[in-house]
FITIKE-299282 format. One line per 5 residues: number of its first residue (from 1); their letters; for each residue x, y, z of N, C-alpha, C. Coordinates in nm, 4 decimals. Each point is the difference from the previous one (the first is absolute). Layout:
<pts>
NUM) a) X,Y,Z,X,Y,Z,X,Y,Z  ...
</pts>
This chain:
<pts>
1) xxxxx) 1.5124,-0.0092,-2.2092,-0.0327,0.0028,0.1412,0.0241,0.1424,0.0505  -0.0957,0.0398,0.0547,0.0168,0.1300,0.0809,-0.0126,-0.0032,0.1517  0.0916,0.0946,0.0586,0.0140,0.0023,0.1331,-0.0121,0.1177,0.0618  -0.0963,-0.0067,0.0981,0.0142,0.1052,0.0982,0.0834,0.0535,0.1362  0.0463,0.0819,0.0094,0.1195,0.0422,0.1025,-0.0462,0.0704,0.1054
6) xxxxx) 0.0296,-0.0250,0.1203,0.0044,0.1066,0.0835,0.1553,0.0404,0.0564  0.0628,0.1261,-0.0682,0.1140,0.0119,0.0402,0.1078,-0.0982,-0.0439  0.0783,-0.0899,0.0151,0.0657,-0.1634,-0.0219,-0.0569,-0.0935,0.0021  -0.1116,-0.0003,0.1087,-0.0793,-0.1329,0.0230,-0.0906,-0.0284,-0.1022  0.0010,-0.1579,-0.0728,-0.0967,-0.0495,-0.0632,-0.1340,-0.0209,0.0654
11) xxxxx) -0.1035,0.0638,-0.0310,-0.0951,-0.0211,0.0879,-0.1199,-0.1102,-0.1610  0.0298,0.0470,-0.0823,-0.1338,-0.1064,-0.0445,0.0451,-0.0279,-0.1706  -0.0132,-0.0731,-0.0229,0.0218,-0.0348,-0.1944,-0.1231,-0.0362,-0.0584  0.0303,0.0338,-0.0927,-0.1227,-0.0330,-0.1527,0.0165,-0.0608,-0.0428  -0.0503,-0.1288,-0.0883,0.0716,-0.0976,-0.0565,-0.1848,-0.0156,-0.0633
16) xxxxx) 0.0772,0.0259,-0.1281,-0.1653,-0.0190,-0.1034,0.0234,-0.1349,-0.1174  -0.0985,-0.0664,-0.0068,0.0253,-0.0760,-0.0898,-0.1237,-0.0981,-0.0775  0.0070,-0.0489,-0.0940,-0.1365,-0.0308,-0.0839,-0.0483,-0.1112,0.1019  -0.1379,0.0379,-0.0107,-0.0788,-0.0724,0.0735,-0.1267,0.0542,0.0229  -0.0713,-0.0341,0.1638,-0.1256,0.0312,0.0287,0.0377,0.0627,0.1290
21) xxxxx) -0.0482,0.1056,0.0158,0.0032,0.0556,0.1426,-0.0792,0.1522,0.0136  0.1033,0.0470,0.1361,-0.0584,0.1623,0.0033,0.0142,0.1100,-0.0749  0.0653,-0.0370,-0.1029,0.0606,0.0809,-0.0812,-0.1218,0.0335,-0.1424  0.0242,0.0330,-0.0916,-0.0277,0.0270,-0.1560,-0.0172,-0.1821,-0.0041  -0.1261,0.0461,-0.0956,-0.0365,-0.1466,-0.0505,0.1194,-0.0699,-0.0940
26) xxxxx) 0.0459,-0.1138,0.0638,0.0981,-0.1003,-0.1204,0.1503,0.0385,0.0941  -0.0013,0.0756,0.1331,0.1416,-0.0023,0.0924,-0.0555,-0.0181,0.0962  0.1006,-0.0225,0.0941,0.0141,-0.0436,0.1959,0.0786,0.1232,0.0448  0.0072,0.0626,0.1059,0.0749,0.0807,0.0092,-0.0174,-0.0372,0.1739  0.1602,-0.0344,0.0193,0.0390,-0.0736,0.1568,0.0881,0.0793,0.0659
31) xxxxx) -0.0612,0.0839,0.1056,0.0534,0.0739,0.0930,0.0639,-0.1036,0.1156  0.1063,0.0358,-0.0080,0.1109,-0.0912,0.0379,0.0888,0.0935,0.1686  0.0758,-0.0286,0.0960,0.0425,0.0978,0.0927,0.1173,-0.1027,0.0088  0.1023,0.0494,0.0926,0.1304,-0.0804,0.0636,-0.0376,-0.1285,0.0790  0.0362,-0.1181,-0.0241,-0.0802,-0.1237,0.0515,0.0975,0.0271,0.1628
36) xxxxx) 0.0656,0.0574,-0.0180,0.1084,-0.0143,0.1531,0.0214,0.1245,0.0825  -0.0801,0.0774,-0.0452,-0.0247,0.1024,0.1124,-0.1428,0.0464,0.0456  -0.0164,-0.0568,0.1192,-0.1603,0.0103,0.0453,-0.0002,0.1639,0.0483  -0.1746,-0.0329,-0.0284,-0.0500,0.2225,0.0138,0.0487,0.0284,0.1041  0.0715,0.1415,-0.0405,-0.0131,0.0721,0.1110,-0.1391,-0.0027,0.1214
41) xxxxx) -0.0983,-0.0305,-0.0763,-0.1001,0.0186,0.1215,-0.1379,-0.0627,-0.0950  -0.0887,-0.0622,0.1224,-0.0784,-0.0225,-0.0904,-0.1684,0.0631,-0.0297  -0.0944,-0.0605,-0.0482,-0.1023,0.1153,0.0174,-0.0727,0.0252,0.1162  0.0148,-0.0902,0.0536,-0.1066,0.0714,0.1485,0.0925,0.1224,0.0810  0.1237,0.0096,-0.0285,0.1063,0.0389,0.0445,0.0207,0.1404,-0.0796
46) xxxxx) -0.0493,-0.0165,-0.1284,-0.0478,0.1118,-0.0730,-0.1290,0.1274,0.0362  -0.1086,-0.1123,0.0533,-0.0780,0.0526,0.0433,-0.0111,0.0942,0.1614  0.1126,-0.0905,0.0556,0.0277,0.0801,0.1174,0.0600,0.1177,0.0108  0.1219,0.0208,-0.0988,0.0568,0.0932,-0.0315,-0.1491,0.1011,-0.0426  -0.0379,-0.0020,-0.0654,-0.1185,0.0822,-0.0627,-0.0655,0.0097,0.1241
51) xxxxx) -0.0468,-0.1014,0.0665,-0.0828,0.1001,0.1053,0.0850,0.0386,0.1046  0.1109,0.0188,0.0407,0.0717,0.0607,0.0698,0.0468,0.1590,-0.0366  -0.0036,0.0090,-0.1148,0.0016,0.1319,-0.0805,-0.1006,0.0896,-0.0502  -0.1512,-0.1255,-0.0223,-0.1098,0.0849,-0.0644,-0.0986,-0.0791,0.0776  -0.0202,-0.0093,0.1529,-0.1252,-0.0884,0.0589,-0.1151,0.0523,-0.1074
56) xxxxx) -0.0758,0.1266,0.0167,-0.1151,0.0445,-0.1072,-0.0095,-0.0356,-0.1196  0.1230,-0.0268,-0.0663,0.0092,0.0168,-0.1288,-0.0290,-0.1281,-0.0825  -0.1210,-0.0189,-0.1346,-0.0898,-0.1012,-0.0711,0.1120,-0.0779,-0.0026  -0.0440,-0.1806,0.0318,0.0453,-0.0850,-0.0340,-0.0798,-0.0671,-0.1419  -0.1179,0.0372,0.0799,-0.0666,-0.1013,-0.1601,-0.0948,0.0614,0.0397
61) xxxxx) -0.0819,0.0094,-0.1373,-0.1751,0.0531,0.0063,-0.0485,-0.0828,-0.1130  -0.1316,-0.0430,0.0841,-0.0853,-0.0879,-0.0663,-0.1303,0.0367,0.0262  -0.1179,-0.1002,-0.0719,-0.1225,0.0746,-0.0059,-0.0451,0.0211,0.1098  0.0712,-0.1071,0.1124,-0.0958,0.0230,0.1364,0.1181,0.1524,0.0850  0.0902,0.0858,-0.0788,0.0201,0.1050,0.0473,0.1834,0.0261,0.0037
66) xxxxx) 0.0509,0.0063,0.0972,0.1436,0.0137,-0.0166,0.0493,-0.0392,0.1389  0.1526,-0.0553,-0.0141,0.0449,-0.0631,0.1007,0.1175,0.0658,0.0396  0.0671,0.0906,0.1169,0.0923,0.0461,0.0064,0.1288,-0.1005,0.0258  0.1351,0.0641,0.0011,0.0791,-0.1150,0.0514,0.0272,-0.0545,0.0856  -0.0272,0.0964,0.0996,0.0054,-0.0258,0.1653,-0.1185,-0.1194,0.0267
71) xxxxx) -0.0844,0.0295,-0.0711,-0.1208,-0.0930,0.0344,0.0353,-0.0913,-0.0710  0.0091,-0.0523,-0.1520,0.0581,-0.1293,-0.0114,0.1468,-0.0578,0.0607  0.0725,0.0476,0.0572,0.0774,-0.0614,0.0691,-0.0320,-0.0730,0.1264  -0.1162,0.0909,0.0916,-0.0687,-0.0490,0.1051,-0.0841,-0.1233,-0.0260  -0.0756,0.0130,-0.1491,-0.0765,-0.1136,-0.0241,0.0698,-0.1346,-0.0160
76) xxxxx) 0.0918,0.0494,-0.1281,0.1182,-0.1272,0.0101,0.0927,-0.0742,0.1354  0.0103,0.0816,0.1047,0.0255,-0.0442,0.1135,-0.0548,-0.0878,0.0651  -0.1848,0.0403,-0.0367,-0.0741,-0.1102,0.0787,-0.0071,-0.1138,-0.0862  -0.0046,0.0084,-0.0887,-0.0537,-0.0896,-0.0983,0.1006,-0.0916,0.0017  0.1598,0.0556,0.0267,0.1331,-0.0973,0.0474,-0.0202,-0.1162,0.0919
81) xxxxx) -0.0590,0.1094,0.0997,0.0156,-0.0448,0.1870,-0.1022,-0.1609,-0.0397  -0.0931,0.0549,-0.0283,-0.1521,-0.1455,-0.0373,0.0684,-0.0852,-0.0997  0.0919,-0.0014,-0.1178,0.0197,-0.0511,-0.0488,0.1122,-0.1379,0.0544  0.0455,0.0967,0.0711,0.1357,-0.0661,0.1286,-0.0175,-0.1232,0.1108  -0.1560,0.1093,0.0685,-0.0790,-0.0877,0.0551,-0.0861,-0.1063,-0.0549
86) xxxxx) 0.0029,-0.0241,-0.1346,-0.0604,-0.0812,-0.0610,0.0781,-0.1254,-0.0398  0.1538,-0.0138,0.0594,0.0455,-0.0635,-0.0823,0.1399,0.0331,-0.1072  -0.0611,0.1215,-0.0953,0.0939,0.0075,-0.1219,0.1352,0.0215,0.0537  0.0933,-0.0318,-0.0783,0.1869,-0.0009,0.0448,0.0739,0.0654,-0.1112  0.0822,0.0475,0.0158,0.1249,0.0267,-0.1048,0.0170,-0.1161,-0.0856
91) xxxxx) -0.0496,0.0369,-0.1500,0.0197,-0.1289,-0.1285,-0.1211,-0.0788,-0.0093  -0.1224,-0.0046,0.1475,-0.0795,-0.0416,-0.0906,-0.0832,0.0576,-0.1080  -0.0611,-0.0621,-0.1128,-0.0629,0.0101,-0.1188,-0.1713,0.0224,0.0640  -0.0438,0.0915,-0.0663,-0.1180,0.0804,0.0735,-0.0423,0.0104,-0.1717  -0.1752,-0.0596,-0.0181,-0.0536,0.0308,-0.0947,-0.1429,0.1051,0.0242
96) xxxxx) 0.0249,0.1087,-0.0558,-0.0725,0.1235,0.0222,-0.1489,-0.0693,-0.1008  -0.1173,0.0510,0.0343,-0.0726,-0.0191,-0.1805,-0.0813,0.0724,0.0895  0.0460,0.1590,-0.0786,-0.1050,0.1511,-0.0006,0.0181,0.0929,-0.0707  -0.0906,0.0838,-0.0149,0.0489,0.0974,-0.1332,0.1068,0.1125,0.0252  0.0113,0.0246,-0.0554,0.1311,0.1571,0.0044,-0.0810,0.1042,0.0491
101) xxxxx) -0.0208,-0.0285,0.1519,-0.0431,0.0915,0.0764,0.1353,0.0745,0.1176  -0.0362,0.1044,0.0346,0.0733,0.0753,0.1189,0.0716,-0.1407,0.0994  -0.1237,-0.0451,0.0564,-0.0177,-0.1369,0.0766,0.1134,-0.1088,-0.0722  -0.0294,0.0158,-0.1064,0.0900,-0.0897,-0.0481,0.1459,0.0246,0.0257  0.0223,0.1153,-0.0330,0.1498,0.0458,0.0065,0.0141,0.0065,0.1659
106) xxxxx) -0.0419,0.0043,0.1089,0.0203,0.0144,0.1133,0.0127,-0.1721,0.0535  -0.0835,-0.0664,-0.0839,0.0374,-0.1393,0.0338,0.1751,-0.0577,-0.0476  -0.0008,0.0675,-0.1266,0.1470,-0.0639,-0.0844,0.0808,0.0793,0.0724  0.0226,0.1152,0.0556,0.0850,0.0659,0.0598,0.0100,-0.0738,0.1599  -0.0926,-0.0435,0.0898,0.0153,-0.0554,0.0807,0.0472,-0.1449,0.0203
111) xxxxx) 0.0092,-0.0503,-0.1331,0.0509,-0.1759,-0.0326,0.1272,0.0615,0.0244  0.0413,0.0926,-0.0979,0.1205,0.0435,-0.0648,0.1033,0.0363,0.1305  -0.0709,0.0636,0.0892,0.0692,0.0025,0.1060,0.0537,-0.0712,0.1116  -0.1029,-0.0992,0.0115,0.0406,-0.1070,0.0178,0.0840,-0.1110,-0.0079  -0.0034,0.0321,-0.1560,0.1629,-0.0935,-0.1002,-0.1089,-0.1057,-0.0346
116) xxxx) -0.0600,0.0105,-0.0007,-0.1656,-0.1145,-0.0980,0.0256,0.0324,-0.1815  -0.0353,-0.1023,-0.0279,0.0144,0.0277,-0.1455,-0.1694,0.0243,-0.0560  -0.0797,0.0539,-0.0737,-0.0498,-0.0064,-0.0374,-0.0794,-0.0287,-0.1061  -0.0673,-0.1015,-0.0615,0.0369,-0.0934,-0.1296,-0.1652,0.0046,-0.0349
</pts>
């Protein structure tokens, strides 16, 4: 088992073992974290930080062009607000079915903020 450190804090373990997974064909390899200490912060919270520091600066680029952070944070905001107004709550189960688009990630980031699970 291998572990990664930041400073004292356990932040994530390796734990490889025969099987099927993400790993080398014939292992599993299970990224594991502290079951009893929740994130410091989470990703939409990530993303804010980023656009509070780099509004201009690429969040994602895709074929239809590039998305700064300031602007996906704004998008994810709305996409919150409608989602809110629609209904969704903290814990409910939200089934996405779209491709791994920009859109997409502005939708999972706006569940996410919410406290929606996405399944």
């Amino acid at each position: 088992m291998a572990s990664w450190r930041d400073g004292e804090a356990n932040l994530c373990q390796r734990r490889e073992r025969p099987g099927h997974g993400a790993g080398a064909p014939g292992r599993e390899v299970i990224l594991t974290g502290p079951a009893d200490a929740p994130p410091s912060r989470t990703i939409p919270q990530v993303l804010a930080d980023a656009a509070a520091r780099d509004p201009d600066g690429i969040w994602v680029r895709s074929d239809a062009g590039t998305l700064s952070f300031a602007a996906a944070l704004g998008q994810v905001a709305a996409a919150a607000a409608s989602l809110r107004d629609a209904g969704v709550r903290h814990g409910d189960l939200v089934m996405v079915t779209a491709r791994t688009t920009p859109e997409y990630l502005i939708c999972w980031l706006a569940l996410t903020t919410l406290g929606a699970v996405v399944v």
